[in-house]
C-alpha positions in Angstrom: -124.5 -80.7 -8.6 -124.7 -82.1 -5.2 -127.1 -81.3 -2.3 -129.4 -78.1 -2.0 -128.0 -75.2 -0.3 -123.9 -76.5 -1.0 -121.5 -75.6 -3.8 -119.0 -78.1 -5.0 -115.6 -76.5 -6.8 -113.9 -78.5 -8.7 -110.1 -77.5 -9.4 -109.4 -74.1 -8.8 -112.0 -71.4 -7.7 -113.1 -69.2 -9.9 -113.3 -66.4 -6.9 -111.4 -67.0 -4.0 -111.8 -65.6 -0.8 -110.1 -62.7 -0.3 -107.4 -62.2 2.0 -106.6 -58.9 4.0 -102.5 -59.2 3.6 -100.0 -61.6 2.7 -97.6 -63.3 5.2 -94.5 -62.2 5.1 -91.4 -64.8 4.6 -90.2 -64.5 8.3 -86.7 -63.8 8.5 -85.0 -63.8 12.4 -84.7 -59.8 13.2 -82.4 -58.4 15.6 -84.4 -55.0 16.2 -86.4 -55.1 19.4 -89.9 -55.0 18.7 -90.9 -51.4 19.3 -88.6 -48.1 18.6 -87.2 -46.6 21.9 -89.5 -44.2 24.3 -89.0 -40.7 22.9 -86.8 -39.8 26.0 -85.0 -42.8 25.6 -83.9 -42.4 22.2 -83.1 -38.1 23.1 -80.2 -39.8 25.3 -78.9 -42.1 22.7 -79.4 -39.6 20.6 -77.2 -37.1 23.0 -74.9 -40.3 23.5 -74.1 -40.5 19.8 -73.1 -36.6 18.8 -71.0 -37.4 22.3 -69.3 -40.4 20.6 -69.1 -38.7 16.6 -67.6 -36.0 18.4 -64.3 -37.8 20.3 -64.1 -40.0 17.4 -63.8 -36.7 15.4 -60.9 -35.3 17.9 -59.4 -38.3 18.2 -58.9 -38.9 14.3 -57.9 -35.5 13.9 -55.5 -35.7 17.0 -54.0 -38.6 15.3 -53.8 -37.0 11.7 -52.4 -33.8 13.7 -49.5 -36.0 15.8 -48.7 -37.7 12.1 -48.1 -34.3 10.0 -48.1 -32.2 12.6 -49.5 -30.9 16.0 -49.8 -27.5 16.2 -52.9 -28.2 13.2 -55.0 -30.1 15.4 -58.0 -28.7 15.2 -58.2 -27.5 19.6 -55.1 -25.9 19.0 -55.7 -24.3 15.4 -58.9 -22.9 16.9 -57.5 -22.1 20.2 -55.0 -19.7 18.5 -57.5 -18.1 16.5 -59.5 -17.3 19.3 -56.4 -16.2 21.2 -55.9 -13.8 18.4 -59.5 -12.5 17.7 -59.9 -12.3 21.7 -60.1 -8.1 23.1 -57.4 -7.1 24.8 -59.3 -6.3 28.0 -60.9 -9.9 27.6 -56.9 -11.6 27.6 -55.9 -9.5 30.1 -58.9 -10.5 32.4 -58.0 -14.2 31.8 -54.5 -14.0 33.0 -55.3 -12.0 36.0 -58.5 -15.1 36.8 -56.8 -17.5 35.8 -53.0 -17.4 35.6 -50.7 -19.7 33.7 -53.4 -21.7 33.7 -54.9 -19.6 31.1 -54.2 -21.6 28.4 -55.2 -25.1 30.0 -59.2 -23.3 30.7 -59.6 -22.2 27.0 -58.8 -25.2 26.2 -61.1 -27.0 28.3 -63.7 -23.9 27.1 -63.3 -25.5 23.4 -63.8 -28.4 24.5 -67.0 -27.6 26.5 -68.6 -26.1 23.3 -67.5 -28.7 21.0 -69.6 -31.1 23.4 -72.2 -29.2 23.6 -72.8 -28.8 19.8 -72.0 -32.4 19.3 -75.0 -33.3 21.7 -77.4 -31.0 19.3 -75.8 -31.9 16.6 -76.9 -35.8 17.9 -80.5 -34.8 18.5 -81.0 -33.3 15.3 -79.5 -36.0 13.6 -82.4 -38.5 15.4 -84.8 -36.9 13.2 -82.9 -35.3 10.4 -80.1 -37.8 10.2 -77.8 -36.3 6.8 -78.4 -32.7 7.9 -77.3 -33.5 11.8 -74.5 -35.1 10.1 -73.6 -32.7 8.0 -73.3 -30.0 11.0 -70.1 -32.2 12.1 -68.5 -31.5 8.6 -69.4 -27.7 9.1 -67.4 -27.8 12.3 -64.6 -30.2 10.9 -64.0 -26.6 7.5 -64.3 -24.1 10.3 -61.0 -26.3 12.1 -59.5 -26.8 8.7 -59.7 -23.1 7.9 -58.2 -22.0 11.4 -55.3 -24.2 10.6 -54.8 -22.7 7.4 -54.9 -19.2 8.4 -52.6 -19.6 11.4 -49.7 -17.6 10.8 -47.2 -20.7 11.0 -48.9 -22.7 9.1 -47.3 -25.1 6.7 -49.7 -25.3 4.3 -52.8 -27.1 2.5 -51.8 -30.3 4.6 -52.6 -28.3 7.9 -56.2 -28.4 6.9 -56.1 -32.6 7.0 -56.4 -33.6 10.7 -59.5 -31.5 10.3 -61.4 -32.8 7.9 -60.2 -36.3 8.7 -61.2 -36.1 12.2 -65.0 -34.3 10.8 -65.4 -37.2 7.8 -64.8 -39.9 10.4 -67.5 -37.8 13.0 -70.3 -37.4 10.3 -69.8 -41.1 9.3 -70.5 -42.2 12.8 -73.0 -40.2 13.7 -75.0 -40.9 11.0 -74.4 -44.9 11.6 -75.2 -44.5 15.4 -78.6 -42.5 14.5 -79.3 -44.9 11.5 -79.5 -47.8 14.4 -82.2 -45.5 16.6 -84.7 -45.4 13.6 -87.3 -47.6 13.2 -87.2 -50.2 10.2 -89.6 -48.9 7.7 -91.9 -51.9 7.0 -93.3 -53.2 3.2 -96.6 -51.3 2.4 -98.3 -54.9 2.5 -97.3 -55.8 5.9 -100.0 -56.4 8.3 -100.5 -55.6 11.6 -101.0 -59.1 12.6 -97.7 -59.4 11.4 -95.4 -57.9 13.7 -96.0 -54.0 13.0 -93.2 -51.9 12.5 -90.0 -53.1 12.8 -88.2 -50.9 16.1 -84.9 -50.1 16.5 -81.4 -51.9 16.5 -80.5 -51.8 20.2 -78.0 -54.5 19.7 -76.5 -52.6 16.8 -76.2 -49.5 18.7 -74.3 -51.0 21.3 -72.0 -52.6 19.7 -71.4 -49.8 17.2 -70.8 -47.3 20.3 -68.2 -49.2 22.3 -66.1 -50.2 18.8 -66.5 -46.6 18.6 -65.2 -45.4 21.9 -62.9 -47.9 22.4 -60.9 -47.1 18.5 -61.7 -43.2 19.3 -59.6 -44.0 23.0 -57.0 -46.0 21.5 -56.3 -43.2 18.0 -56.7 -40.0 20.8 -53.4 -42.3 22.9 -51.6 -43.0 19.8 -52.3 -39.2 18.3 -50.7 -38.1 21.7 -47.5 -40.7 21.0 -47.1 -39.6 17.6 -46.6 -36.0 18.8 -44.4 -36.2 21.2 -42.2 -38.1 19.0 -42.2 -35.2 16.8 -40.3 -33.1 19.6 -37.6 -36.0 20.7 -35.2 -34.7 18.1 -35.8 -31.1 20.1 -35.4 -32.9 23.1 -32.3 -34.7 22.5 -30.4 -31.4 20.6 -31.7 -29.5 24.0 -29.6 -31.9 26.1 -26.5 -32.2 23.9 -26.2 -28.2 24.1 -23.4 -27.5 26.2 -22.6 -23.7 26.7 -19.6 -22.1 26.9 -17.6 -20.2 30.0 -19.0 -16.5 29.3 -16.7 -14.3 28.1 -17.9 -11.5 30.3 -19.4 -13.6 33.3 -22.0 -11.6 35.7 -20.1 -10.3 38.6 -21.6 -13.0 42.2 -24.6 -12.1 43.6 -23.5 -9.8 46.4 -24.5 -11.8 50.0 -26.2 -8.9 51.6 -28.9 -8.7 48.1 -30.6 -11.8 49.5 -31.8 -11.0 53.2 -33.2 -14.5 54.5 -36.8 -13.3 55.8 -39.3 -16.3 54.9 -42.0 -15.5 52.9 -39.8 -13.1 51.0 -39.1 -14.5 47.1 -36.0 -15.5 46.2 -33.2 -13.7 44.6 -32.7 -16.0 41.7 -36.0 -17.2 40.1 -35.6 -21.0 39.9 -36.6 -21.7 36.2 -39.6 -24.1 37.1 -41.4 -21.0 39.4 -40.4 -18.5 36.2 -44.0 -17.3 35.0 -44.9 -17.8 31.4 -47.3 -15.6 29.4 -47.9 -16.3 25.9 -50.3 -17.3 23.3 -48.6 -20.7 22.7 -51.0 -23.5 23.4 -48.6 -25.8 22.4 -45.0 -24.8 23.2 -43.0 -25.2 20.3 -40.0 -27.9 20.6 -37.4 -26.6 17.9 -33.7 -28.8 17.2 -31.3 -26.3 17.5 -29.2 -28.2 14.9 -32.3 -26.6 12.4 -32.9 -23.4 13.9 -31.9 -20.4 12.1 -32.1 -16.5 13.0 -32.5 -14.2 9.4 -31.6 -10.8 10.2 -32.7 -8.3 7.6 -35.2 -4.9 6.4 -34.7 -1.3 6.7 -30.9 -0.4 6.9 -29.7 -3.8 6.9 -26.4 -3.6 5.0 -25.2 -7.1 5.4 -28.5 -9.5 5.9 -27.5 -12.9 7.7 -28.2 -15.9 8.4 -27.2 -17.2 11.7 -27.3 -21.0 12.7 -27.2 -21.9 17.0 -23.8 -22.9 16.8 -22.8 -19.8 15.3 -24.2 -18.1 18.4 -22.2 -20.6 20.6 -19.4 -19.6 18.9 -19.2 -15.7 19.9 -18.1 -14.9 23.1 -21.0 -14.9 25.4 -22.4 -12.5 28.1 -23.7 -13.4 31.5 -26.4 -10.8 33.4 -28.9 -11.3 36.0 -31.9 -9.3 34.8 -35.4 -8.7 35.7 -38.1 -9.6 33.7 -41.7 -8.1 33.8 -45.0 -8.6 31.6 -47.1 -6.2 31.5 -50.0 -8.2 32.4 -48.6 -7.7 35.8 -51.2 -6.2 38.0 -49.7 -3.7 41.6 -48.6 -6.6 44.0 -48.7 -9.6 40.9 -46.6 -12.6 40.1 -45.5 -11.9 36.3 -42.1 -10.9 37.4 -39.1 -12.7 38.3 -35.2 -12.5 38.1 -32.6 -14.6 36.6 -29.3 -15.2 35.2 -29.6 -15.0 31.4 -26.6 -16.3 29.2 -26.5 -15.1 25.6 -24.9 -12.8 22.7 -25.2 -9.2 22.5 -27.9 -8.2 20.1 -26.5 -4.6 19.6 -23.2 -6.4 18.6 -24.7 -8.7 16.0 -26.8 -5.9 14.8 -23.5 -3.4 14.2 -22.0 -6.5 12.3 -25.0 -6.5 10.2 -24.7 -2.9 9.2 -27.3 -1.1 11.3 -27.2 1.9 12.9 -29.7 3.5 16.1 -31.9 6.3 15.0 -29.5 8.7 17.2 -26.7 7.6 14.8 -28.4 7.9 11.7 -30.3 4.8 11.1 -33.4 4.6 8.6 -35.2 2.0 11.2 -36.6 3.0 14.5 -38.2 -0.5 15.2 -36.6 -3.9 15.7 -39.8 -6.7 14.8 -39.0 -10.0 16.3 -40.6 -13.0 14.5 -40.9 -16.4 16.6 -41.6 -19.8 14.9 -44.9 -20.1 15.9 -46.1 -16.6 14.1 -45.4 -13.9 17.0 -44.6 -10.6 16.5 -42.6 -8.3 18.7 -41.7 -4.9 18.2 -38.9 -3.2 19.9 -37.4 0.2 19.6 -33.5 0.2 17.9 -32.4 2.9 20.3 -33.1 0.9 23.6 -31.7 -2.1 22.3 -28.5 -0.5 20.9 -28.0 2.3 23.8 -25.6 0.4 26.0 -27.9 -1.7 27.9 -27.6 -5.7 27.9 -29.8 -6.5 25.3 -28.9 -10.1 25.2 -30.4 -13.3 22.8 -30.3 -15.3 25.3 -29.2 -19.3 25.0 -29.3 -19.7 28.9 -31.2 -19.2 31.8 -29.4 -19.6 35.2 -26.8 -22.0 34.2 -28.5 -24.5 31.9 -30.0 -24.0 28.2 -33.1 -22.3 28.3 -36.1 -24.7 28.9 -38.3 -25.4 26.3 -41.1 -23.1 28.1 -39.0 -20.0 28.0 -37.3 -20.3 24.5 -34.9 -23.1 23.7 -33.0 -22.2 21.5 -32.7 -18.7 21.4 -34.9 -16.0 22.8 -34.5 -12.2 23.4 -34.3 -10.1 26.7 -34.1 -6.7 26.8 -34.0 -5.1 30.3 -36.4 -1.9 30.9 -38.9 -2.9 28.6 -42.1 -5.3 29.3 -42.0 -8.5 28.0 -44.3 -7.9 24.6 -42.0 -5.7 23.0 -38.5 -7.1 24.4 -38.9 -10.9 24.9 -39.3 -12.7 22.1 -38.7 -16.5 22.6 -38.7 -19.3 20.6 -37.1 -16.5 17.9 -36.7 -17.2 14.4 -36.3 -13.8 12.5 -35.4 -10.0 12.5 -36.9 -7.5 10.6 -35.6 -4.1 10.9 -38.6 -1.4 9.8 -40.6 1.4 11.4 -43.4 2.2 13.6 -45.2 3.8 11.5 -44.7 0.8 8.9 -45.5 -1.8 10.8 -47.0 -2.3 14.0 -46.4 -6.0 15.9 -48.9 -8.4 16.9 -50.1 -6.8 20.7 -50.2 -3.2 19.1 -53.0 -3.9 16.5 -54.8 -5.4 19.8 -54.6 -2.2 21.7 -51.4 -1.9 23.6 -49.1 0.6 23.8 -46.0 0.4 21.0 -43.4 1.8 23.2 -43.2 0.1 26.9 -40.8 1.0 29.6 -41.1 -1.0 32.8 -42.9 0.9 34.9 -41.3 1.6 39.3 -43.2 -1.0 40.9 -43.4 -2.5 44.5 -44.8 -5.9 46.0 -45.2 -7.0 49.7 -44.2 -10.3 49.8 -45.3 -10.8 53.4 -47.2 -11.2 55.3 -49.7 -11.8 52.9 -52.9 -10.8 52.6 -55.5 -11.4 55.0 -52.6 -13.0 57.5 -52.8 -13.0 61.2 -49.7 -12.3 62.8 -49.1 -12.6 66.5 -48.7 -9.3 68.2 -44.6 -7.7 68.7 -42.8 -7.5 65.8 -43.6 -9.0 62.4 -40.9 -8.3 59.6 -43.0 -6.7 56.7 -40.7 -8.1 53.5 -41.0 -7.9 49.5 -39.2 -6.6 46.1 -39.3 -3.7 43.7 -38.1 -3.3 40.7 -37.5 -0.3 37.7 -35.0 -2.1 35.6 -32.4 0.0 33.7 -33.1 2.7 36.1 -32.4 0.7 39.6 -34.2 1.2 43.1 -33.0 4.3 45.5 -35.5 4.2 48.1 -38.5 1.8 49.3 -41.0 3.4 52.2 -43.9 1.6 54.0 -46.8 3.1 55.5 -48.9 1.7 57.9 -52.6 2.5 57.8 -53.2 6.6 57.3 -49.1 6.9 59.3 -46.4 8.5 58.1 -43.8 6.8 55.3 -41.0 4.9 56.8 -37.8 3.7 55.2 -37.4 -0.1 54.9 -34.0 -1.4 55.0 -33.0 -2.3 50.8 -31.0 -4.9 50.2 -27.5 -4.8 49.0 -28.2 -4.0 44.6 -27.3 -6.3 42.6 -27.9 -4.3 39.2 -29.9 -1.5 37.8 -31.1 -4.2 35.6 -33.0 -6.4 38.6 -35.1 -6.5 41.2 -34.0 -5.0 44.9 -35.0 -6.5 47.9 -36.5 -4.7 51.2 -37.4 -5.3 54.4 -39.4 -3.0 57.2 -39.5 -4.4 61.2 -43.0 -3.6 61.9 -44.2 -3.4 66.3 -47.7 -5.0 65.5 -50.4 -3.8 67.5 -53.5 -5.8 67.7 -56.2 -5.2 65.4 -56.9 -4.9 62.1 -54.2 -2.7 59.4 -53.7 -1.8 56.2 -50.0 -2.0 55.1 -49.0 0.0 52.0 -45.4 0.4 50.0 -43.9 2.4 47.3 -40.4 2.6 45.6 -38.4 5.7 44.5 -36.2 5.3 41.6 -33.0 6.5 40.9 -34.5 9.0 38.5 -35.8 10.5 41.9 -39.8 9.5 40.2 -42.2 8.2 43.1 -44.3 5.2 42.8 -47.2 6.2 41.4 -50.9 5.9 43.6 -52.9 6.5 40.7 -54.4 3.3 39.7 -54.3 1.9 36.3 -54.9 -1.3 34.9 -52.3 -3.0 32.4 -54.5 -1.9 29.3 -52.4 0.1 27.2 -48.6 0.2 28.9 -48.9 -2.1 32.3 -50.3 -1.3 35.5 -49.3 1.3 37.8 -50.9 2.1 41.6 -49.2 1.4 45.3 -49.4 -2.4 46.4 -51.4 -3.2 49.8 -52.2 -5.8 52.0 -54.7 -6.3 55.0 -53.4 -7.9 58.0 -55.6 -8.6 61.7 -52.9 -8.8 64.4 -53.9 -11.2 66.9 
């Protein structure tokens, strides 16, 4: 024992001091030393659904460009939208927006899909497998459009999907996973670093592998698919058509007054408009296309190949074509020289026979490759009238936009029952068996063009000097032709305008009225007469059911 008052121990101590935590074996941590300030992390957070979500497209773009691209996942869902979409809904986009229809509902997908990947990112921050999980929801509801479009190919449609959503999930849940703080050991003290924050390094470096591989699959998802059309390309530029049997008589000179302003005869093929539900326009090697002809008093079905077609003698017509999404004064019509066989002679060869003959089928349905229906009526098509499937338009083969290979046009009817492009099959049925794909949405199942008239200048809102200003523009009533076109100025009295020379009942006519301008403001108004004697209508109607009807206007300020 030593001195008063102090305890010697010897060897080990029988009570030890305690100690309030251990030290922990310090390893060299990357985190940063506190997790990111709670708006901080929102925006990573934000950043990260962002990136899962063009890594998602990307893949799937990629998976989509090596099967096959119409089952990407914007275009799958595009076309089911197209399809679920009201009538009054479609027809409001094309008026707003044009042939750029297609391009803003795209770009509308697009839109939502980043939008839900940003929530999807902020839920993730604090429920990381269930924000994950939502990108897997999205990648099924893709899959299942693909499946369920009505050219799909199959189970394997479904893959760029679910790809594209597996390769999402897994990166959203890494980039989140590298925004959450550590969680320390129970026995770690505060003296001893706290919590561990997050990985900022991690994050980074994660994201731009991210971006940059998502960049570099969307660019080689994009190759990949247009590789799938260079076969379509190449057959498109090896077609070489034939002299026409029965070549379209020359465009009289006096059916093409030279007023500017005033639209051209002939349609060049590049201003044709396009309406359609394609978002991505099919690219078909005629070598491999086939047309099946069969149904409802079908004697002989066939099979015919593209050079089968090229081998009948072919038929040459300049023709006006119309959609019925045309509003009074709109663009949706043009004319051109169409090239093709005569469907009413392939149709005889096949056995069928026009109601007024005895025929069991009153409807023709048109099927196109990428799942279009069309219905048309027998009689008009087998009534005398050049109901043509076409293989050219204005001298070359029909670009891929309006139909390469083969498409229909049948003049006198709107485009949705008559012009089927991209064609692949004939179905010969009823109306009251079957009704085509714009009829179960609302439109009318029989559809003669309606008389129609457009000033094509001046246009509206002009201002023309004062003296004489040549008021010029088309009309049309295909199969029926164009007697008479009369323009009114203000509440005045009709006047004749000076026709052009006709080329056909089948197209457009052109007209022309020399107008003595006065100053001011005026309203200038047109209507057609047909050579049925009917009047262009006033009475306004919109396209909903059978295409739009009403007398064209324009307001001019003469200066």
């Amino acid at each position: 024992m030593g001195r008063r008052g102090k305890i010697h121990y010897f060897g080990r101590a029988a009570n030890p001091p305690p100690s309030r935590c251990r030290i922990p074996h310090v390893t060299q941590d990357r985190r940063d030393p506190a997790p990111p300030r709670p708006a901080t992390a929102a925006v990573l957070a934000a950043l990260s659904g962002l990136l899962a979500g063009c890594a998602a497209l990307a893949v799937a773009e990629l998976a989509a460009g090596w099967l096959r691209p119409k089952a990407g996942p914007v275009v799958a869902v595009g076309g089911a939208v197209i399809d679920r979409t009201p009538a009054a809904v479609k027809d409001w986009a094309v008026r707003r927006f044009g042939t750029d229809d297609k391009l803003v509902l795209q770009l509308g997908i697009l839109a939502v899909l980043a939008l839900a990947a940003v929530l999807l990112g902020l839920l993730a921050l604090r429920y990381r497998r269930t924000g994950s999980a939502g990108v897997l929801v999205f990648g099924a509801v893709g899959a299942l459009a693909a499946m369920s479009r009505p050219d799909a190919s199959g189970p394997l449609d479904a893959l760029p999907s679910l790809a594209g959503a597996v390769a999402g999930a897994l990166l959203l849940y890494t980039l989140t996973g590298r925004l959450r703080p550590a969680v320390a050991p129970a026995d770690h003290c505060d003296d001893a670093g706290g919590t561990p924050g997050w990985d900022r390094r991690g994050f980074v470096l994660t994201a731009a592998a991210a971006a940059t591989a998502s960049a570099a699959a969307g660019v080689l998802g994009r190759r990949l698919s247009t590789l799938h059309g260079r076969d379509a390309a190449a057959s498109r530029a090896a077609v070489r058509l034939p002299a026409p049997a029965s070549p379209a008589p020359p465009v009289p000179r006096a059916a093409a007054p030279r007023v500017p302003g005033l639209s051209p005869f002939l349609t060049p093929n590049a201003d044709f408009y396009r309406v359609d539900t394609a978002l991505v326009v099919p690219r078909i090697d005629a070598s491999a296309w086939r047309l099946r002809v069969h149904g409802k008093g079908v004697a002989r079905p066939r099979t015919f190949t593209f050079a089968d077609l090229l081998d009948r003698p072919l038929v040459e017509r300049d023709i006006t074509l119309t959609c019925v999404s045309n509003e009074v004064g709109g663009p949706y019509a043009g004319n051109a020289r169409w090239t093709g066989v005569r469907l009413a002679d392939l149709l005889a060869e096949c056995g069928v026979r026009p109601p007024s003959r005895g025929g069991p089928a009153d409807q023709l349905v048109a099927r196109s490759v990428d799942g279009m229906t069309l219905g048309t009526p027998v009689e008009d098509v087998m009534d005398g009238r050049d109901a043509l499937l076409a293989v050219g338009m204005n001298g070359e083969p029909l670009p891929f936009d309006h139909g390469f290979p083969i498409r229909m046009v049948v003049p006198g009817l709107y485009g949705y029952v008559s012009a089927c492009k991209w064609i692949a099959e004939i179905e010969l049925t009823t109306f009251d068996a079957y009704d085509a794909y714009w009829v179960r949405r609302g439109w009318a199942r029989r559809a003669p063009v309606k008389t129609q008239s457009r000033i094509d200048t001046p246009r509206p809102f002009a201002r023309p000097s004062a003296g004489m200003v040549m008021v010029a523009g088309v009309a049309w009533a295909q199969h029926r032709g164009i007697d008479k076109v009369e323009v009114r100025v203000d509440d005045g009295p009709w006047r004749p305008a000076r026709l052009a020379a006709e080329d056909s009942r089948d197209t457009w006519r052109q007209w022309s009225f020399p107008w003595k301008a006065e100053p001011g403001t005026h309203t200038l108004t047109v209507r057609a007469t047909d050579r049925t004697g009917r009047v262009q209508t006033a009475r306004r109607t919109r396209t909903v059911p059978d295409g739009a009807s009403g007398r064209h206007s324009v307001v001019v300020t003469v200066e």
